[in-house]
N, C-alpha and C positions, 0 to 999 in steps of 0.2 A: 294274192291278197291285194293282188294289186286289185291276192291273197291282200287281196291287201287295199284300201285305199286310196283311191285316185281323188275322191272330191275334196274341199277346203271344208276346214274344221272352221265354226261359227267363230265371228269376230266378239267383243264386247260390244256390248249395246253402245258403250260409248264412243266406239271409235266409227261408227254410225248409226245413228237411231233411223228408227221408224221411217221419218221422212225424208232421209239421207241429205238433209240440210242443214246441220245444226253448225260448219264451220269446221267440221276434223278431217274433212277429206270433199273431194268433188262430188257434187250434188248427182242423187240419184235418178234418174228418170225415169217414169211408169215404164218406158218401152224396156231399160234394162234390166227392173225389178222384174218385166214380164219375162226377161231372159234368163234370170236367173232362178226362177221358179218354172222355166220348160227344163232347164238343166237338172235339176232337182228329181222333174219329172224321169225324165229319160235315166236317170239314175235306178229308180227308181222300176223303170221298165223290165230291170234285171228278176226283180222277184217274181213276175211271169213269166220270163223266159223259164227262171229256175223251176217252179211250177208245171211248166211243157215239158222239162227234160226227165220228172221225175212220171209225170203221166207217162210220157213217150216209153221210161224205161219199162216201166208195170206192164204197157201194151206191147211192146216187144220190139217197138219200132227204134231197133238200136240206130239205124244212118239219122233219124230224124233228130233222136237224140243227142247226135253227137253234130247235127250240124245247129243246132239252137244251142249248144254248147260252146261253137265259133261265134253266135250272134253275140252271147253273152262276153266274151273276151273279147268281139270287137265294143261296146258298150264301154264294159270297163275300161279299154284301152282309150277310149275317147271321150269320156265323162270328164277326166281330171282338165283336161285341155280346155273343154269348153268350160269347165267351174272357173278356171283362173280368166279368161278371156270373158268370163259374165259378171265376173265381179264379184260370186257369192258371197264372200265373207262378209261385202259391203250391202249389200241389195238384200240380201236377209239373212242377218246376223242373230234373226233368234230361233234357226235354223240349223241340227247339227249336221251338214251334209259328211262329214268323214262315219258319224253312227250309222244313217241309210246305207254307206257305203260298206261301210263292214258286214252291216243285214245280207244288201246284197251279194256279197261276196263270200259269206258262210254256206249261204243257200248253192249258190251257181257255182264254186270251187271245193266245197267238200260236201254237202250234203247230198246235192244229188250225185254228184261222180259215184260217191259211195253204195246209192241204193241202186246204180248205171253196174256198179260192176257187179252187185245182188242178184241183180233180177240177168244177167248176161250168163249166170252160176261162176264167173270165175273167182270165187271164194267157195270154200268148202260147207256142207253139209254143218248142221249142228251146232255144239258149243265155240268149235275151233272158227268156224263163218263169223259168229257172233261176239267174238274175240277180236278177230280181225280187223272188221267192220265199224267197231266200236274204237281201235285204237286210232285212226284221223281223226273220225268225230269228239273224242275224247282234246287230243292235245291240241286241234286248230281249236276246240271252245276255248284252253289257254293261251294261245296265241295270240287269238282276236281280243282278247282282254288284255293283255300285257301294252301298258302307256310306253314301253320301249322297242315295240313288235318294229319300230321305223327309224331307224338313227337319225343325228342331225346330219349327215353327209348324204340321206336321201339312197340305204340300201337297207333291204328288213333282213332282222337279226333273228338265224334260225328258218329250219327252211320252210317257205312262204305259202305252203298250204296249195302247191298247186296240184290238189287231188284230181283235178278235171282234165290236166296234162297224163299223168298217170294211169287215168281212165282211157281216156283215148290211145295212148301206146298198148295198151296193154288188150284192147278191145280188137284195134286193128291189125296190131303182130299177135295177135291170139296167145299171148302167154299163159303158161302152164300154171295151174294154182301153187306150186310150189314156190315157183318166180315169183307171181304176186304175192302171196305170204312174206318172202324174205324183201321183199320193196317197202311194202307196205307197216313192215314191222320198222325197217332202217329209216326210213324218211318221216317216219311217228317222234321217232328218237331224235331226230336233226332236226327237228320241230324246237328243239330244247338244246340242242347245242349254240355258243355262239360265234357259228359260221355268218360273214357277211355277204346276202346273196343280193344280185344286181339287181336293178329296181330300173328298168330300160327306161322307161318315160323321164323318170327324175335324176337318175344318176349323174354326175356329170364327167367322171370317167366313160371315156369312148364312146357317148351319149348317141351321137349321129352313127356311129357305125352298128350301135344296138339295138336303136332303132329300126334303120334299112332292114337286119337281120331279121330281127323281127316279124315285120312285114313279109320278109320269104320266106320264114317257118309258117306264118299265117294261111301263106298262098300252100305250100306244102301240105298241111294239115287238109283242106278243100279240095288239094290232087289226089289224098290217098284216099279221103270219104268216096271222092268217085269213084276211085281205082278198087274201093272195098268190095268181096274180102282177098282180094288179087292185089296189092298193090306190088309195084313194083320194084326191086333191090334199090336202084339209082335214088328215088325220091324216097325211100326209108331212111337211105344213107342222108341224101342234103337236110332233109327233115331233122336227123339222129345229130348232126353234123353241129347243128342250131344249140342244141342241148348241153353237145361237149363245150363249145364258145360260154355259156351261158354258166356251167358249172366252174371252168379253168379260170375265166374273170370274176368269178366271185370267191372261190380260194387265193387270188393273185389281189384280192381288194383287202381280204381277211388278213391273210399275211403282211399286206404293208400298212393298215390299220394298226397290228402287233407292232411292228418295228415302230411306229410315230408314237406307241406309247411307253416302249424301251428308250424312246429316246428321251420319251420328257420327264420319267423320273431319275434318268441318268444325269446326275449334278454336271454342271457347267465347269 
């Protein structure tokens, strides 16, 4: 959601108008406003990729799908960077960039993974497929609504709707629909628990080394598309490896988030 939102949520008008002169902060310039409306844009670029991925899926062109998939995680991955480095909040504040972002990010992290794994058949026939399918779509629409999907320490509460992660493990280790079934029912449910999971770009626990990570699951993800549908143990494992870091820090966040709030109703 990064399930989630990377772009800056609109400032008030007053803490920059229109003409980003009025005296509340540094004067806006046409060239920055022009950058923070290509930022906007390229946000924005997400709901055609998502678009390609759901055409892709319908046409059968699963590698295609799943690497406009990569585009779209690198996008999101890089949208937030440039909104704060453009100024958004300030260059147009009567702009909600965190809402496009959520658009985009309903479309590209669950909606298309979800008709990615429809159209792949790895969901079952009939009512039980339509069951299935419907429970991401169901609890990422409460998700993306919830004003606390983001804590203030900058990790989202509940797990983060990365249906399009999901989609790809399970497309290219070819999991059995019973596997998907029992995934997709537990990660519907942890959608609503509140587990704190890491939020790599904002966190500021182990920020730089979740980063790097990152980045090699990235590159990982684009060795097994080629490697598909052979890839091979070594880079499933570095690949898988990514996932357990990703999971073990954000239960080792949730847990010490508990103890700092034992500790502050515990009297002095």
């Amino acid at each position: 959601m990064s399930t989630s939102p990377s772009s800056e949520q609109p400032a008030a008008a007053a803490a920059a108008g229109p003409a980003g002169g009025d005296g509340a902060g540094p004067p806006v310039s046409p060239g920055l406003r022009l950058a923070g409306a290509a930022v906007h844009a390229y946000t924005a670029l997400g709901t055609v990729v998502g678009f390609a991925i759901v055409i892709a899926a319908i046409e059968g062109e699963v590698e295609a799908a799943l690497w406009l998939g990569l585009a779209a995680l690198f996008i999101d991955g890089t949208d937030g960077m440039l909104a704060r480095r453009a100024r958004v909040k300030q260059t147009m504040p009567w702009f909600d960039g965190a809402l496009l972002d959520n658009i985009v990010d309903y479309l590209t992290y669950v909606f298309a993974p979800v008709v990615l794994l429809w159209t792949t058949g790895h969901l079952p026939e009939g009512p039980p497929g339509w069951l299935l399918a419907a429970l991401p779509l169901l609890a990422s629409s409460y998700q993306f609504c919830r004003v606390d999907a983001k804590t203030d320490d900058h990790t989202f509460l509940g797990f983060p709707s990365y249906w399009n992660v999901v989609a790809f493990y399970v497309i290219v280790l070819d999991a059995s629909e019973p596997v998907v079934a029992v995934v997709l029912i537990v990660l519907s449910v942890l959608v609503f628990v509140p587990i704190r999971f890491l939020y790599p770009s904002r966190s500021g626990v182990l920020r730089t080394l979740s980063l790097a990570l990152s980045a090699v699951w990235a590159v990982t993800y684009a060795v097994l598309l080629v490697q598909y549908p052979d890839p091979h143990p070594l880079v499933v494992a570095a690949s898988l490896a990514y996932v357990v870091y990703y999971w073990g820090v954000s239960l080792w966040m949730t847990a010490r988030a508990a103890s700092r709030r034992r500790e502050e109703r515990t009297p002095a």
